[in-house]
N, C-alpha and C positions, 0 to 999 in steps of 0.2 A: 418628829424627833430626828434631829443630826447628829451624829456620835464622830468627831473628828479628832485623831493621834494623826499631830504634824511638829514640824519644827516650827520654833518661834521665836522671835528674838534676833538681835545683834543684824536689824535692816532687813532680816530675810523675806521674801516676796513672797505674800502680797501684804503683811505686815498687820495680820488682822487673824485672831485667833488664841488670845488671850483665857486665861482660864476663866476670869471674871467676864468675860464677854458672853451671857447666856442667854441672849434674846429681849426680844422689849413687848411691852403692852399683853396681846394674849399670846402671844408664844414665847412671854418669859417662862426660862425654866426648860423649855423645848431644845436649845441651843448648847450642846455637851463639848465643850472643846479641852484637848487635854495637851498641854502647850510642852514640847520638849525640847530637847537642849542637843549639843552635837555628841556624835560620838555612838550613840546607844546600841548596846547591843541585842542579842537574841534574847537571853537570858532575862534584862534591863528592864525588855519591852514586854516582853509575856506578863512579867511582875507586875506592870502595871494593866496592861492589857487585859487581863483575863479578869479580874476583879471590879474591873470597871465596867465590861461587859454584862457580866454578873448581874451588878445594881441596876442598869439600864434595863436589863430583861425583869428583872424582878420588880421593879417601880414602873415602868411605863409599861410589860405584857406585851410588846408590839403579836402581829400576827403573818405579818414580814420583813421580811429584812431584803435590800438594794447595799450591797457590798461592794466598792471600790478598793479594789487591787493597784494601789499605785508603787509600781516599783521602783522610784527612786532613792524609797529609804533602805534600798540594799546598798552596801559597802562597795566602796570602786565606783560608785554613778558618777556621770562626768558633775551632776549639778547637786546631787544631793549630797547632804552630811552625815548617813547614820549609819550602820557598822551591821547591817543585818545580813544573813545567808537565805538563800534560798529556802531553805529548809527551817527558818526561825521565822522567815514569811511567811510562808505555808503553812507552820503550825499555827498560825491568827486564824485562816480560812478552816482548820479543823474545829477551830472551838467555836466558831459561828456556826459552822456546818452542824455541830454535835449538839444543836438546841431544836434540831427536824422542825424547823420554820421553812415556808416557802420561801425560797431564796431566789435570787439575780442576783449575778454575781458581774463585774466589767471590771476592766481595765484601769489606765489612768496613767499617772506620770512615769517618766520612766527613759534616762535619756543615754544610758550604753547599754543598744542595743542588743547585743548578745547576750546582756544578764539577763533583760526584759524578757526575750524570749524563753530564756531558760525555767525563769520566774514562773511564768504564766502553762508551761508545760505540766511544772510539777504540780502547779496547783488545780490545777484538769485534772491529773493524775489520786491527788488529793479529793477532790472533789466526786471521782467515779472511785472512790476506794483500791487505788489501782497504785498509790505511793510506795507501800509498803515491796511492791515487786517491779515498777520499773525501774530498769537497765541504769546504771549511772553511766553509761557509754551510749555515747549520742551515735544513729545509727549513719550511714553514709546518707552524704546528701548535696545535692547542688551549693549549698550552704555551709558547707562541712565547713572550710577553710575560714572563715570568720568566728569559727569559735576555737582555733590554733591560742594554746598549744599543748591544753591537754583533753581538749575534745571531749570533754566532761558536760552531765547537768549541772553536777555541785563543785563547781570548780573552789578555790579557796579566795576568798574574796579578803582584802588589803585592808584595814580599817586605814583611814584618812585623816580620823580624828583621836582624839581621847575622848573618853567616858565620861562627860560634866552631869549626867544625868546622879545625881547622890540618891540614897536611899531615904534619906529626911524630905527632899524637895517631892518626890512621887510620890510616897507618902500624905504631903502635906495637898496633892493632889486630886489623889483618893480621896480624901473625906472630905474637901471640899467637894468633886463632884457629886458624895453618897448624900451631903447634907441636902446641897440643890435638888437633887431627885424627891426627896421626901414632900417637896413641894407642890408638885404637881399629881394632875390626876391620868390615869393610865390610858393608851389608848382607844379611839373608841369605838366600839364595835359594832358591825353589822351584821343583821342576820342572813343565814346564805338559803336563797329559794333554787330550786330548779327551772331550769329555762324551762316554758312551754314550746310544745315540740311545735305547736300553731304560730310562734312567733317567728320566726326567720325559715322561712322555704325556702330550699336549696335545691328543690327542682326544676325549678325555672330559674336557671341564671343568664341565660342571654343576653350577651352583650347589645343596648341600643344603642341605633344609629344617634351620631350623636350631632347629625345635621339636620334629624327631624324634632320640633320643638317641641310638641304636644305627642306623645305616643298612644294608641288608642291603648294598650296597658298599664302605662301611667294615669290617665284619663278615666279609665273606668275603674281602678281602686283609689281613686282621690275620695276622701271623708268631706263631705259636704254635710255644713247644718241644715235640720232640718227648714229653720226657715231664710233659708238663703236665698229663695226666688219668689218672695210672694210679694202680692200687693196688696193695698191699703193698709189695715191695719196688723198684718202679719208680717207686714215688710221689716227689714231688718235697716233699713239704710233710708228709712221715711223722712225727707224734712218738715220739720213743725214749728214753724215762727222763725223761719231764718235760720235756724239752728239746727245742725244734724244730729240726730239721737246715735250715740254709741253705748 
């Protein structure tokens, strides 16, 4: 299952992520794209955001989640168009965070740098429960001077666009994406054993040599069948009329 909020439309690159575009053959249905317009704000995005996530947890049950943080849909990006803060970013990463799935969390796009970084601080910050008390005064640092001129995390960020996202068009979003979901079957699960503690020895990790080609401890736990060396009729590799027996 892929769950992607990106911009779409009007040329924008890579020009593929349409709402109707949900996957083909068996991973129709698998393919969630939720296509938006310039402009969007915090407020805009959670609205859609958060309810869409909703249905995806509740229809497919995943049992993790791979989270891509791309900062370019914060406001002032040199390449992106959407109107977001720090702090309306971060609240995406809590509401994923507040469903206790095993998470991985990474990075992504993101192309003035100073907001990326700021981005990606608070949402660590978010992530160890630690938003609600750090500092909004960035501490001294070799770096300091590139985030001139108010040396802030949550500086106040420009919107670049207007707001084309309407509340009929998300809307009409949402329950296309909620109808798709009902389609599919949730995903599929595995039952979890404990390693056997005989399977991986960790007290012999000695490095071999690795210009000797046969090592007599490779050599002597190599699995050999039992009839790997016999002959006549116990032979494994006998030829019978021209033909080898496999």
């Amino acid at each position: 299952m892929t769950l992607s909020f990106h911009k779409y439309g009007n040329y924008f690159f890579p020009g593929t992520g349409d709402m109707f575009e949900i996957g083909a053959e068996s991973g129709r249905y698998y393919s969630v794209n939720v296509p938006l317009k310039e402009g969007i704000d915090d407020a805009t995005y959670i609205q859609v955001f958060k309810p869409i996530v909703q249905s995806v947890m509740q229809f497919y049950q995943p049992t993790c989640i791979v989270l891509q943080c791309g900062a370019d849909s914060l406001g002032s990006d040199r390449l992106g168009c959407f109107s977001l803060t720090t702090k309306g970013h971060g609240e995406c990463v809590k509401i994923i965070k507040d469903y206790n799935l095993p998470l991985l969390v990474l990075g992504g796009g993101g192309y003035t740098v100073r907001n990326v970084a700021r981005c990606w601080t608070y949402e660590t910050a978010v992530l160890l429960n630690e938003h609600e008390t750090i500092s909004n005064e960035l501490p001294y640092n070799e770096y300091l001077e590139y985030f001139a001129p108010d040396f802030s995390l949550h500086p106040e960020l420009q919107a670049k666009h207007e707001n084309l996202n309407t509340k009929p068009y998300l809307e009409a979003i949402r329950q296309m994406v909620h109808e798709n979901l009902k389609n599919l079957s949730h995903s599929p699960s595995v039952q979890m054993h404990d390693v056997p503690t005989d399977l991986l020895n960790l007290d012999n990790c000695e490095e071999l040599d690795p210009d000797v080609r046969n090592h007599t401890a490779d050599t002597n736990n190599r699995v050999e069948a039992n009839n790997e060396y016999y002959d006549e009729e116990q032979d494994n590799d006998k030829e019978s009329e021209g033909f080898l027996d496999v």
